[in-house]
C-alpha positions as CSV (number, residue, x, y, z in Angstrom):
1,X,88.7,114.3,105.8
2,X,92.6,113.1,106.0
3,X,92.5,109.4,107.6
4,X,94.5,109.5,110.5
5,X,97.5,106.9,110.3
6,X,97.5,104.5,113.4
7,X,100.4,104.3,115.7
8,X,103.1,101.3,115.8
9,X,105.8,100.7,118.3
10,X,108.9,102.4,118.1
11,X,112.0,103.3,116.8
12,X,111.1,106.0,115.0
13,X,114.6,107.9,114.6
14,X,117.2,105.9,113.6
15,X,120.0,108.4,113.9
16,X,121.0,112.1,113.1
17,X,123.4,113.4,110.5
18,X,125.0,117.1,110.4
19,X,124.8,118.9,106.8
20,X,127.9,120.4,106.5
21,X,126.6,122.1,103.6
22,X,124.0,123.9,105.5
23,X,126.7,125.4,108.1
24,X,127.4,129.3,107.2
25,X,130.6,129.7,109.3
26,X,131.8,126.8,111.4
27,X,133.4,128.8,113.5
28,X,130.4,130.5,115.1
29,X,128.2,128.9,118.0
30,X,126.8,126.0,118.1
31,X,128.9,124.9,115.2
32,X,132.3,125.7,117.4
33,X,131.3,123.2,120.6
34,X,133.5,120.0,120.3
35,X,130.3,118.0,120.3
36,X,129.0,119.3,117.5
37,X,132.5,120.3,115.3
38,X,133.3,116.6,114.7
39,X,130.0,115.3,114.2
40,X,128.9,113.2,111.2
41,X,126.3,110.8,112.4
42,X,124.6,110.2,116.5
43,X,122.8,106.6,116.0
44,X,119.6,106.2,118.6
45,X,118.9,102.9,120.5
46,X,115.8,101.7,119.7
47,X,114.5,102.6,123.4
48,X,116.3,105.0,125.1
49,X,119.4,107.4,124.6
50,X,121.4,109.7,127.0
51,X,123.3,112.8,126.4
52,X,125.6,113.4,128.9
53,X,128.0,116.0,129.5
54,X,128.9,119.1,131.6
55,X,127.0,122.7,131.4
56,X,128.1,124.1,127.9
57,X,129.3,120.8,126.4
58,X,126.2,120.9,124.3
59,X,123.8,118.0,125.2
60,X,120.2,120.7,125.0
61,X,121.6,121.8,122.0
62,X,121.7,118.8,120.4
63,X,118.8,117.6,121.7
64,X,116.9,121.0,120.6
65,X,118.0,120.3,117.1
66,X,116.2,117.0,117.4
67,X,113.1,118.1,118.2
68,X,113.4,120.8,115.3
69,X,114.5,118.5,113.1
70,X,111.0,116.6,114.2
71,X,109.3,119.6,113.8
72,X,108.3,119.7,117.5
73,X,108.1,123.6,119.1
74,X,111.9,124.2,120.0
75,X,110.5,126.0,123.7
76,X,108.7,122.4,124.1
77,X,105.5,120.6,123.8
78,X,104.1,118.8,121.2
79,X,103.5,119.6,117.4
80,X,100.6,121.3,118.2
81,X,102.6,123.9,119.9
82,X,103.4,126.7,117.7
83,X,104.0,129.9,120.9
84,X,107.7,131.5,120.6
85,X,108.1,133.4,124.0
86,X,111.7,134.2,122.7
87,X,113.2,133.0,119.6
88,X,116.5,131.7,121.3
89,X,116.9,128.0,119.7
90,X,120.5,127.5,117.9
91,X,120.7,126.9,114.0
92,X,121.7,123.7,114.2
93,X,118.7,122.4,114.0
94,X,118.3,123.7,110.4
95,X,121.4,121.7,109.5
96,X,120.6,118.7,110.6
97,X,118.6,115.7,109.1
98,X,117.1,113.0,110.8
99,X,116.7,108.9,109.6
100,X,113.4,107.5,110.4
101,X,112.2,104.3,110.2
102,X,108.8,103.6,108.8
103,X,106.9,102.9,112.1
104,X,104.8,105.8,113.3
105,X,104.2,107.2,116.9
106,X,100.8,108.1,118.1
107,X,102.6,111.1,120.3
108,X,105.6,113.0,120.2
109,X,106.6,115.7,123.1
110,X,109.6,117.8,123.9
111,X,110.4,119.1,127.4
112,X,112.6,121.6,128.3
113,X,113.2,122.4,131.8
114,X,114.1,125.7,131.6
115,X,110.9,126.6,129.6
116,X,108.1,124.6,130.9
117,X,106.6,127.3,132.7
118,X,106.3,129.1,129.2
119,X,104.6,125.6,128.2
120,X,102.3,125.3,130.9
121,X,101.4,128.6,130.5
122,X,100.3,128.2,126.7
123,X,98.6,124.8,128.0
124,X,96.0,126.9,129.9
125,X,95.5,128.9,127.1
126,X,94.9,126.0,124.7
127,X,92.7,124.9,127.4
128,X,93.9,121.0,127.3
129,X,95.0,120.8,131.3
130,X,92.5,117.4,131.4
131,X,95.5,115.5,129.3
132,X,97.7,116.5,131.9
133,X,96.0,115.4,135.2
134,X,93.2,117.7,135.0
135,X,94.8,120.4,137.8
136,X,96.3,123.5,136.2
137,X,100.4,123.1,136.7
138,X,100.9,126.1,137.4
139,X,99.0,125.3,140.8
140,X,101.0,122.7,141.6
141,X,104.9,122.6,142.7
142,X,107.6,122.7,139.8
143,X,108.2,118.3,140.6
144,X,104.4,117.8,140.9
145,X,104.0,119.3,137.2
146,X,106.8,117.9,135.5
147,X,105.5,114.2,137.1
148,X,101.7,114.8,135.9
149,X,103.4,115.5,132.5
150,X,104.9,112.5,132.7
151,X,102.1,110.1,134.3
152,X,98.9,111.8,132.6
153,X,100.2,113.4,129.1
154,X,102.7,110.8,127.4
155,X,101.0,107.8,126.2
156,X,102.0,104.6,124.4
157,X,104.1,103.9,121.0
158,X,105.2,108.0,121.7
159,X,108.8,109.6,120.7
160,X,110.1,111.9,123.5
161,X,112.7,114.1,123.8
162,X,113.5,115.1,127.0
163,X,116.2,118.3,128.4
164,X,117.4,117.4,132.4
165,X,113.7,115.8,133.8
166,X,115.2,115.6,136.9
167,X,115.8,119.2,137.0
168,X,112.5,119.3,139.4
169,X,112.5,115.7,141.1
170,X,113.4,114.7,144.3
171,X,115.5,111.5,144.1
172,X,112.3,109.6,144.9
173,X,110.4,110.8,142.2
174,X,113.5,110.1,140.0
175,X,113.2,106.1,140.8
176,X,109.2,106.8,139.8
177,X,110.2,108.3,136.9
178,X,112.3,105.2,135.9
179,X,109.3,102.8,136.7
180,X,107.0,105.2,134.0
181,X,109.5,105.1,131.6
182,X,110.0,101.5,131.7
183,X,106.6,100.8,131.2
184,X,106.5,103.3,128.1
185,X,109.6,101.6,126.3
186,X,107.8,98.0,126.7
187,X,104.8,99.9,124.9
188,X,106.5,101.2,122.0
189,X,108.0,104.0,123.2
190,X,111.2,105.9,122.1
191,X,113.2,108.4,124.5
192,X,115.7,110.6,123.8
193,X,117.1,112.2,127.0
194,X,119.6,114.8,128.2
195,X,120.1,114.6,131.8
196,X,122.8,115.2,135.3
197,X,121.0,112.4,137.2
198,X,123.0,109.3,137.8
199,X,119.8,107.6,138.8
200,X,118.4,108.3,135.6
201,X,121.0,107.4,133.4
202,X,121.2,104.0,135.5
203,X,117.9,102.8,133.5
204,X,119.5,99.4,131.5
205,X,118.1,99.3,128.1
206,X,119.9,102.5,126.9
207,X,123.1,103.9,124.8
208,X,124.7,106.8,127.1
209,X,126.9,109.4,124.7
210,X,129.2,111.2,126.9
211,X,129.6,115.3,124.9
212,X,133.0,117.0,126.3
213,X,135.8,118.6,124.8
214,X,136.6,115.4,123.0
215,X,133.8,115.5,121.1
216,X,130.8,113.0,121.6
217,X,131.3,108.8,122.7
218,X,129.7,106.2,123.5
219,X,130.3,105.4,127.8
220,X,129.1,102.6,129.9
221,X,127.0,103.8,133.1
222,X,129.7,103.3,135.4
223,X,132.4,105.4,133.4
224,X,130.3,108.7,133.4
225,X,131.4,111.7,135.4
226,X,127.8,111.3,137.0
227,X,128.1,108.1,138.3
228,X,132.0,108.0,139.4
229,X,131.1,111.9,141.1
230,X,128.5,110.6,143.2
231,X,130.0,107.0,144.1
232,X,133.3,108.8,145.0
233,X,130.8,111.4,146.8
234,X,128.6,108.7,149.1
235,X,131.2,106.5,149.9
236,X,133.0,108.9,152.3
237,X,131.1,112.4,152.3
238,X,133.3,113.8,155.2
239,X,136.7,113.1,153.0
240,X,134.9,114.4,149.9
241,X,133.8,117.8,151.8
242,X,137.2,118.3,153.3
243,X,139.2,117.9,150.3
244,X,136.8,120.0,148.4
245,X,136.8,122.8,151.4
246,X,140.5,122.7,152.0
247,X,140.6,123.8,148.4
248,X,138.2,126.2,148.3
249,X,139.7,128.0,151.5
250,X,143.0,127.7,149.5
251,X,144.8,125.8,153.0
C-alpha cells in the first residue's frame, strides 16, 4: 500500500502562468476577457489572495482554471469529486500551469456558489455528510450549509479556492467567516478567493488583484470598487438613493 505523504503548512501555489502555446484562437472566450488577454504570470500570497472585479470581468474563470489546473472537480469539491452535472468549465484551465512549492496540503477544496447544490447533492450520495457537520445540507438554509462547509469540512495546512462565499452569508456570518479563516492561515492554510464582499476582502494578510477592462492589478483594500461603493454608500444612504433614483427616473 502507497504511504500517504504527511501534510506541511502552506504555500502551496506559488503563482500561475498562461501557455500561450496551448491557446487555439485568442480571440474566442475566455481567452478575449482583458483579464485574461494580457496575462503572463498571477503570483499568490502565501496566505490569502482576492480576485476582484465586476460580473464578467473574469475573476470565477480564473479561479476555475486554478482549481483545474490542481486537478480539483471544476463544479467543486475536493479531488475526490469526479460528478459533471454539465460540462460548462472554460478551456483555460487546460492552458494554464501552476508553480508549487514543495510543501504538501493535507486537504484541498473548491467551492463554487453557483453549484454547491450540485455538490451537496453528490455529498449525500458519497455518503460523507459526517465531515460536514453530520446534518444533510440540503436540510439546512443555503448560509447554514455554506458555514458547516466551512467550520466542519476544511481542516488545517489545506489549499482552498473559493468563488463569492459570501454569496449566502448574512454580514454577520461574513465577520465569522473571517474569524475561521484566520485561524486556518495561522495553521498552514492557503486561500485563494474570488469575492463582492468588502468585509471579506478587508481580512489583512492578503494581496487583492483588481480584474477590469484594464486587465488584472494589484489594489490596496481601500482603492477597490467594493470598498469605495459601500463607504460612499453608508456614509449618506439618503444622498446615495436620490442620486441613483433621480437617474433612474431620468429627472
Amino acid at each position: 500500500m502507497a504511504r500517504r505523504r504527511k501534510s506541511t503548512p502552506g504555500p502551496y501555489l506559488l503563482h500561475l502562468e498562461v501557455l500561450r502555446d496551448r491557446i487555439a484562437d485568442p480571440n474566442r472566450y475566455p481567452f478575449n476577457l482583458p483579464a485574461v488577454r494580457g496575462l503572463a504570470r498571477l503570483p499568490f500570497h502565501p496566505k490569502v489572495t482576492f480576485l476582484v472585479g465586476e460580473n464578467g470581468s473574469g475573476k470565477s474563470t480564473l479561479l476555475e482554471a486554478v482549481a483545474v489546473g490542481y486537478g480539483l472537480n471544476p463544479e467543486g469539491g475536493s479531488r475526490n469529486f469526479n460528478f459533471a452535472t454539465r460540462a460548462s468549465h472554460s478551456a483555460l484551465g487546460d492552458a494554464v500551469r501552476l508553480a508549487k512549492t514543495i510543501s504538501h496540503p493535507g486537504d484541498s477544496y473548491f467551492l463554487r456558489a453557483e453549484s454547491f447544490f450540485n455538490v451537496a447533492t453528490e455529498i449525500e450520495r458519497l455518503g460523507v455528510g459526517q465531515a460536514y457537520g453530520g446534518v444533510s445540507l440540503h436540510e439546512q438554509s443555503h448560509g447554514e450549509s455554506f458555514f458547516a462547509l466551512f467550520q466542519n469540512r476544511f481542516a488545517d495546512n489545506g489549499l482552498y479556492l473559493l468563488d463569492e462565499p459570501e454569496a449566502a452569508l448574512s454580514p454577520k456570518r461574513q465577520l465569522q467567516f473571517l474569524a475561521l479563516l484566520h485561524g486556518y492561515v495561522r495553521r498552514g492554510g492557503q486561500f485563494v478567493i474570488a469575492t463582492h464582499s468588502p468585509i471579506i476582502l478587508a481580512y489583512p494578510d492578503a494581496l487583492i488583484y483588481q480584474l477590469d477592462a484594464r486587465g488584472v492589478r494589484k489594489v490596496a483594500y481601500t482603492d477597490t470598487e467594493h470598498y469605495l461603493l459601500t463607504r460612499g454608500f453608508l456614509s449618506n444612504p439618503q444622498r446615495s438613493l436620490d442620486e441613483l433614483l433621480k437617474e433612474e427616473s431620468g429627472a
